[in-house]
N, C-alpha and C positions, 0 to 999 in steps of 0.2 A: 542428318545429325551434324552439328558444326565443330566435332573432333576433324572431320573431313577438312577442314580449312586450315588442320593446324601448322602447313609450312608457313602461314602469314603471320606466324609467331618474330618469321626471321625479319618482318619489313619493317619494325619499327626500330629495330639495332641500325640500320643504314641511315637516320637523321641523327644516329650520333657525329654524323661527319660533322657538320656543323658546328660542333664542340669543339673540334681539332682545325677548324678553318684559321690559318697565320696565329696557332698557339703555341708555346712553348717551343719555334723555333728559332729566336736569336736571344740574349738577356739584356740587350740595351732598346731591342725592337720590345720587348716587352713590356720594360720599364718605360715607353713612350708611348703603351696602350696600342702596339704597332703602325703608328702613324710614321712610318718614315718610309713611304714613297720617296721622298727629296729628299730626306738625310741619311745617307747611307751608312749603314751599322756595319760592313765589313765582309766577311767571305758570306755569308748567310745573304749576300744581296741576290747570289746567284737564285734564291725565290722569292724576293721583295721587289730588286727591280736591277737587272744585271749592267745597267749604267752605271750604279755606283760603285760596280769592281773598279772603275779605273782611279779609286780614290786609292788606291793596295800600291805603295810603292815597293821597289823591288819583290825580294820572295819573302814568304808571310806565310803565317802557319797558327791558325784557329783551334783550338780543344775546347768544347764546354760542354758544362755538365747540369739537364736541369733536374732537381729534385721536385716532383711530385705528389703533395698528399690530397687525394680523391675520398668523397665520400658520399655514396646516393640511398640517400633517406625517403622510404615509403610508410606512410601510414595510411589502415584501412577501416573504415567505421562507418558500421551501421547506421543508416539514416532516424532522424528523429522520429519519423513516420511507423519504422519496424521496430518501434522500443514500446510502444503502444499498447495497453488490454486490448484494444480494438481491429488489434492488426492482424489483416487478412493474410496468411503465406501465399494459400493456391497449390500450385503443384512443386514450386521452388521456395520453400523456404529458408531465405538468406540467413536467418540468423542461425542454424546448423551447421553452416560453414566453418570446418574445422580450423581453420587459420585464426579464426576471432578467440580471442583469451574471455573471460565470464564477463568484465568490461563491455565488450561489441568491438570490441580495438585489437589489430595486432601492427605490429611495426616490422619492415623490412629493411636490410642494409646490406647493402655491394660496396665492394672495393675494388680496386685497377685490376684490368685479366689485360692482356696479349697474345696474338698468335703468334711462333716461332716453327719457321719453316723447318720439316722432319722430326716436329715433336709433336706440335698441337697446341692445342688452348693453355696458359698459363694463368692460374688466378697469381694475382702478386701477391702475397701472403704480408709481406713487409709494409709498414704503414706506410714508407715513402720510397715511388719509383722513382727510377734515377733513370734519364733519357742522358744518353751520351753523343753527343755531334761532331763533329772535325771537319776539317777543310784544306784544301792548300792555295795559294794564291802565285801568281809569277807574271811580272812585267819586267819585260826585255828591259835592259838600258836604252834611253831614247827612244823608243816605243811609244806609240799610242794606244797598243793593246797591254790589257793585262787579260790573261787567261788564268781559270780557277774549277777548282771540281771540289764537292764535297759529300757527305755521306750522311741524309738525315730523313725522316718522315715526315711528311707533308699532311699523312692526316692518321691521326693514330686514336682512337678509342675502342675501348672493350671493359664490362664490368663482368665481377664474378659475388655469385653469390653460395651460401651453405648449403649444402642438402637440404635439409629442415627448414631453410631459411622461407617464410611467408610467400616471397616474392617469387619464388622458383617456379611459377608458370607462367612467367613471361622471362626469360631469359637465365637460366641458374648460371649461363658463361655466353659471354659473347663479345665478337672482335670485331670492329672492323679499321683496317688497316694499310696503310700505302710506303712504304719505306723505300726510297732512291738509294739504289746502292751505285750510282755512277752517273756524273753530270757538268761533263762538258761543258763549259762556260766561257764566254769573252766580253771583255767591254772593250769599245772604242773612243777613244776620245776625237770627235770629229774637229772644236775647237776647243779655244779655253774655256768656253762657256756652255758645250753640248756636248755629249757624251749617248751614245749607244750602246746596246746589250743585248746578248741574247742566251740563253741556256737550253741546253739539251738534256732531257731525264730517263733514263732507264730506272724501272721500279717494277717493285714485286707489291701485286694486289691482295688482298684476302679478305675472305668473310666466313666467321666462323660461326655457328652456335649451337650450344647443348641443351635441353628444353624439357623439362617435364610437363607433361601433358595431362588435361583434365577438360571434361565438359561439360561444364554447371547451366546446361539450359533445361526447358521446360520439357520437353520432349524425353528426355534423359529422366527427367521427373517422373513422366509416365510411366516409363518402365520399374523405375525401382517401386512404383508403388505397387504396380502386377504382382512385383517379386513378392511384395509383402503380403499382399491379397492371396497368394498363391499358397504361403506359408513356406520360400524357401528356405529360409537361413532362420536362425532362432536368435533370443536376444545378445547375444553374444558375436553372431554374423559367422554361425559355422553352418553347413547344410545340413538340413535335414534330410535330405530323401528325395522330400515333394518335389512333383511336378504333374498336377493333378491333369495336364491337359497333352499329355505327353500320349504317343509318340506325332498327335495331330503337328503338336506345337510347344516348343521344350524352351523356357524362358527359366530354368533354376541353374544350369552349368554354369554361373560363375557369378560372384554377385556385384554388380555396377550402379550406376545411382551416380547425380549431379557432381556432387562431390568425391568421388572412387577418382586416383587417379587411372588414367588409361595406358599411359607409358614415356618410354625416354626420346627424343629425338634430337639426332646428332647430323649437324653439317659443316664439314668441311670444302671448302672451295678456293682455290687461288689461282693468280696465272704469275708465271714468273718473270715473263717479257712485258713492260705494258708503258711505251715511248710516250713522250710530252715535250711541247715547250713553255718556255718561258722569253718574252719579250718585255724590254725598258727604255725609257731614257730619261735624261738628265739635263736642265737647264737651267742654269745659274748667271743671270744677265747680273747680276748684282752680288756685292757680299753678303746684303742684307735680306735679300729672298731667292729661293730656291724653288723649282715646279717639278715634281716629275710624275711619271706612268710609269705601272707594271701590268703585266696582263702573263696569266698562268693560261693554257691550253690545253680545253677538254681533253680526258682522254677515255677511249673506249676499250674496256680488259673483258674480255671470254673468260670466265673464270672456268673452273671444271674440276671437280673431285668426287666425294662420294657423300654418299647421304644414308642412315642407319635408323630404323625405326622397331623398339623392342620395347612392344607390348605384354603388358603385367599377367600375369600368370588367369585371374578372376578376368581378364576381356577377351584375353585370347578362349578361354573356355569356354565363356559363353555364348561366345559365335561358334565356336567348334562344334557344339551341341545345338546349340539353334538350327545350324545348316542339315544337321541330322537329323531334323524333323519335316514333317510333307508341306508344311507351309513354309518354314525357312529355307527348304530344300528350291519353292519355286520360287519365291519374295527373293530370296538372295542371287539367284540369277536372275531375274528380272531389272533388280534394282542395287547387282554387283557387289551386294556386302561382303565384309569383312569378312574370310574362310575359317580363322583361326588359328591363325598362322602364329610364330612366337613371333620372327621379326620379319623385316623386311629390309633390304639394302640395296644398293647397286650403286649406278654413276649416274649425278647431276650437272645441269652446265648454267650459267644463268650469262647475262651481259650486263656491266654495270659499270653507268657512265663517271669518271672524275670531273665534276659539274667547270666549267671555265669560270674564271673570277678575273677581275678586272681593276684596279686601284689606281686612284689618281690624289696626289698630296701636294702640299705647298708648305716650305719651310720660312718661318718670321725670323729675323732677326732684330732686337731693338734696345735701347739703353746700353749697349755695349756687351753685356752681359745675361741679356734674356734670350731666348729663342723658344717659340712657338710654333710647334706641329701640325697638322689639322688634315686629315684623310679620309676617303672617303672609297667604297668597296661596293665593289657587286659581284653576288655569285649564282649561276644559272642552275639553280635547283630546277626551274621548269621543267630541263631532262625528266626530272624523276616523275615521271608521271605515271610508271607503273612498272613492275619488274616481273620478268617471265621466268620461269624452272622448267628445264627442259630433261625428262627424267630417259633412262634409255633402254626402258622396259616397261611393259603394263604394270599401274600401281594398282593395288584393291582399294584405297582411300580416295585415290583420282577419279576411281572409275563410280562409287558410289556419287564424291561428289556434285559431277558433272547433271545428274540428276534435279540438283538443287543450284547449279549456276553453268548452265550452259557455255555461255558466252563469254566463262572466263577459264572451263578447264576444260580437258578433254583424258584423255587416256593415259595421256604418258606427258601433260605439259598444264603448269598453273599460272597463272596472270594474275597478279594483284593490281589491284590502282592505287597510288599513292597521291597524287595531284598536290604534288612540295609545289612551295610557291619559292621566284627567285625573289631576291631580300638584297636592298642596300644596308651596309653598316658603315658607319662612322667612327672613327677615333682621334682624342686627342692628346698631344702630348707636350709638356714644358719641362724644358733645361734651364738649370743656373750656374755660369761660370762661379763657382766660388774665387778658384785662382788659377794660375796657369796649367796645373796638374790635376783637378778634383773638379769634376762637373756633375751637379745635384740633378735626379731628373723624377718625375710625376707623369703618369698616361692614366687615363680613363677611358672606356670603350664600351657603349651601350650597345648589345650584339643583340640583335632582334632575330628570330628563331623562325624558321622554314615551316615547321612541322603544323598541317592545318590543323586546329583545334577538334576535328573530330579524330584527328588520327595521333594522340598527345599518350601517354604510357608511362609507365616505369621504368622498359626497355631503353628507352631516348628519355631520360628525363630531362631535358633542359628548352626551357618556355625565354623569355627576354629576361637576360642576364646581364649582369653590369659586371665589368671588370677595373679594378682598382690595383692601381701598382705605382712603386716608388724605387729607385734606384740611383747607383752612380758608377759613373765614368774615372779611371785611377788610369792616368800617364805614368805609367813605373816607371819608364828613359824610354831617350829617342825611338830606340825600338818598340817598344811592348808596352799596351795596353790592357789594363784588366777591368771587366765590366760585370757588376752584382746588381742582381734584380729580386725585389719581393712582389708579390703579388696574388692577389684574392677575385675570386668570380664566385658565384652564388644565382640557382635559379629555384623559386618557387611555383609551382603550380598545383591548382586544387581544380579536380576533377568529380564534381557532381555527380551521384547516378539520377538516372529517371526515376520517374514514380514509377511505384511497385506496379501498378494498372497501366502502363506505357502501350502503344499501340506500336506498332515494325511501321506505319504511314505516319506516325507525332514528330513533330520536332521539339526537341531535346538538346539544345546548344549547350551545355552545360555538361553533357556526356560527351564518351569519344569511343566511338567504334573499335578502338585497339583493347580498349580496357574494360568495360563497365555498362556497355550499350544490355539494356532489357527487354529483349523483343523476344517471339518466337519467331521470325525471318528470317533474322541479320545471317547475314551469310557472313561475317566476318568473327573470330573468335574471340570473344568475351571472356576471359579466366575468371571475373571478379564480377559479375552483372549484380545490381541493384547494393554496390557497394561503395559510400564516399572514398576517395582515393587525394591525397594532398602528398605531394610529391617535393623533395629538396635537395638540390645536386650544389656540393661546395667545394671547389679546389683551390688549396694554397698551393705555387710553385716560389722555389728559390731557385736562380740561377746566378753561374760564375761562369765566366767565358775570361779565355788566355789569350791573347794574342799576341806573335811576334816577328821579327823579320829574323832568316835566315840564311 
């Protein structure tokens, strides 16, 4: 049964990273589409490319603040095929699917969630989050170094969704998240024209998710139809008594069916300790162009906490009474099912790589008054090619299972594949001196997306996204600088299901295994099988950033 598969509810929250790849960390890097390899924006260089620290004269002191408003739109609709006089259900029929309003249509909506270490998942209730960053900077008199530390996240996404909300079997909260609480920083100025850097990052990792559960396959079909055949529950869905085949074989304890859900499933994991670096440099043979590198440094976190699975009152019973008959009694040891247990818990550990990225840019200067950005990105998704849960007790869902994928679980340990691909991205950005105090600026960034097309979701909703931003630069005096950014990203994607008649051997490129796949095989869990799915993720940010010498 492919409830068994449901920790891979949590793998497709982990290509949210990609949404938070060089976002919403600096407000002039973002108003340049973050193309500023070569131009460096200030203390925030210490993760763009820590050559440009030695642009920070004396001591310097960064606050900024960005406001985020998120919003991830799902819509789910029966194919033209199931609207049909003609149309065949079978054992699954989609369009009973209690999520569909009388239309065939129902819509889902997430907003920003967060983990917060010693409390737990946070949904942001407030239409707009506020990400807070700061920095310090210090270069000696006559120095060639400037040293700097500052306090920010490097990759932050988590949505939350309502109880009720449609969308809540793939994700009703989920995080995932990297926050540097300490990071050592220097740049060197080797000449007037070259400049070196390097950063050191202490962070705390996490990946959180809360998860109702449900298992809408064919198989699950069969059984509720027994139930019906059997006469257990009456129109209402109370029991009646029956169990006409009892004490051989007791299939009336609790009533389940495609769409019953099955239960809640909660994971918490973090590591507190989890090092990196950061390498740059800087080369400005001329006024008029500038070259530089940054390169961010895999990092590998042992996460470890706990994992909570509490099963609905109708599943746990009906294993509990299953198992109490003479064929459930040997089928379920043979084939490890489910006891009947209400929940189950303990402690999970997983490993989960922070992919290395690598940035190279060139800054134009021209007409006196133009300057042009142009950068370019790579980040080694390859790592993710599949993630393991290493649980540290016999599971009963592990143990069934492995029955049905060998070679990916076993007792007490799950392996998913995920086969991310690494992705170049590109951005570009343009400034205009208006005058000596006020510099106008423009970035656009087409972000091409990791996540392979069979593995696309509502959890990770974001497909190839384009970001659009506009911003300026205010010399308040000698000292301080104040810098305000707007900016807009938006991703659509539509996710086909197969034909109702689909075979587990057809290809189906137009489906995706995390969501919507209609087979009786797949060993991967489906919440929505034989469901259209059009997906839309849209964040406005405004940022202000302070900076001054002190």
């Amino acid at each position: 049964m492919r409830i068994l598969f449901l920790f891979i509810f949590l793998v497709p929250g982990l290509a949210s990273a990609q949404l938070a790849q060089n976002l919403f960390l600096d407000t002039k890097a973002m108003s340049l589409g973050n193309a500023v390899t070569a131009d460096p924006v200030g203390i925030m260089d210490i993760h763009f490319n820590p050559a440009g620290l030695t642009k920070l004269e004396g001591r310097q002191i960064q606050i900024q603040l960005m406001n985020i408003l998120l919003s991830s739109e799902a819509t789910f609709t029966l194919p033209d095929e199931a609207r049909g006089d003609d149309y065949d259900p079978g054992l699954l029929d989609i369009r009973k699917d209690p999520i569909l309003g009388s239309d065939g249509r129902a819509e889902s909506h997430a907003t920003a969630a967060a983990y917060i270490p010693g409390i737990g998942l946070m949904p942001m209730t407030l239409p707009v989050l506020t990400l807070p960053t700061g920095g310090v900077s210090i270069q000696p008199p006559g120095s060639k170094f400037t040293f700097a530390n500052a306090v920010y996240a490097p990759m932050a996404a988590g949505f939350a969704k309502d109880d009720n909300d449609p969308g809540r079997y793939q994700a009703k909260q989920v995080a995932l998240q990297r926050f540097t609480y300490l990071s050592p920083s220097f740049g060197y100025k080797v000449t007037d024209e070259f400049s070196v850097g390097a950063s050191f990052l202490f962070s705390h990792q996490a990946v959180a998710v809360v998860q109702d559960i449900r298992a809408p396959s064919v198989l699950i079909g069969v059984l509720e139809q027994l139930q019906t055949a059997f006469g257990c529950f009456d129109s209402d869905g109370n029991p009646t008594g029956n169990d006409p085949l009892a004490p051989l074989i007791t299939l009336c304890g609790g009533k389940v069916g495609p769409y019953e859900d099955v239960g809640t499933l909660k994971i918490i994991t973090e590591e507190s300790l989890s090092p990196s670096f950061n390498l740059g440099f800087l080369w400005e043979p001329a006024d008029w162009v500038a070259f530089g590198v940054g390169y961010q440094s895999e990092a590998v976190s042992r996460l470890k906490g706990t994992y909570d699975l509490e099963y609905t009152d109708e599943f746990a019973n009906f294993f509990r009474t299953f198992r109490s008959s003479i064929i459930g009694a040997i089928g379920g040891a043979i084939f490890s099912l489910p006891t009947g247990v209400k929940k189950e818990s303990g402690q999970v550990s997983t490993e989960l790589t922070y992919p290395q990225h690598f940035q190279t840019g060139v800054k134009l200067r021209f007409l006196d008054k133009y300057q042009l950005n142009m950068d370019a990105g790579w980040t080694d998704y390859d790592k993710w090619d599949a993630l393991k849960f290493d649980f540290d007790r016999q599971v009963s869902f592990l143990s069934t299972a492995k029955t049905l994928a060998p070679t990916l679980v076993s007792d007490t340990s799950l392996r998913q594949p995920l086969n991310y691909k690494s992705v170049w991205s590109f951005g570009f950005g343009m400034q205009y001196d208006l005058n000596s105090r006020i510099k106008l600026r423009l970035g656009y960034e087409p972000r091409k997306s990791s996540i392979p097309d069979d593995a696309r979701s509502i959890q990770a909703p974001l497909g190839f996204a384009k970001l659009y931003s506009v911003g300026m630069g205010y010399q308040w005096d000698l000292d301080t600088v104040v810098d305000l950014s707007l900016s807009f990203m938006q991703s659509k994607e539509t996710i086909l299901a197969d034909p109702q008649d689909a075979e587990s051997t057809g290809e189906y490129p137009n489906s995706s295994d995390a969501i919507n796949r209609n087979c009786l095989t797949c060993t991967v869990t489906n919440p929505y099988p034989g469901l259209d799915v059009d997906t839309k993720l849209t964040i406005g940010a405004a940022g202000i950033s302070f900076r001054t010498k002190f």
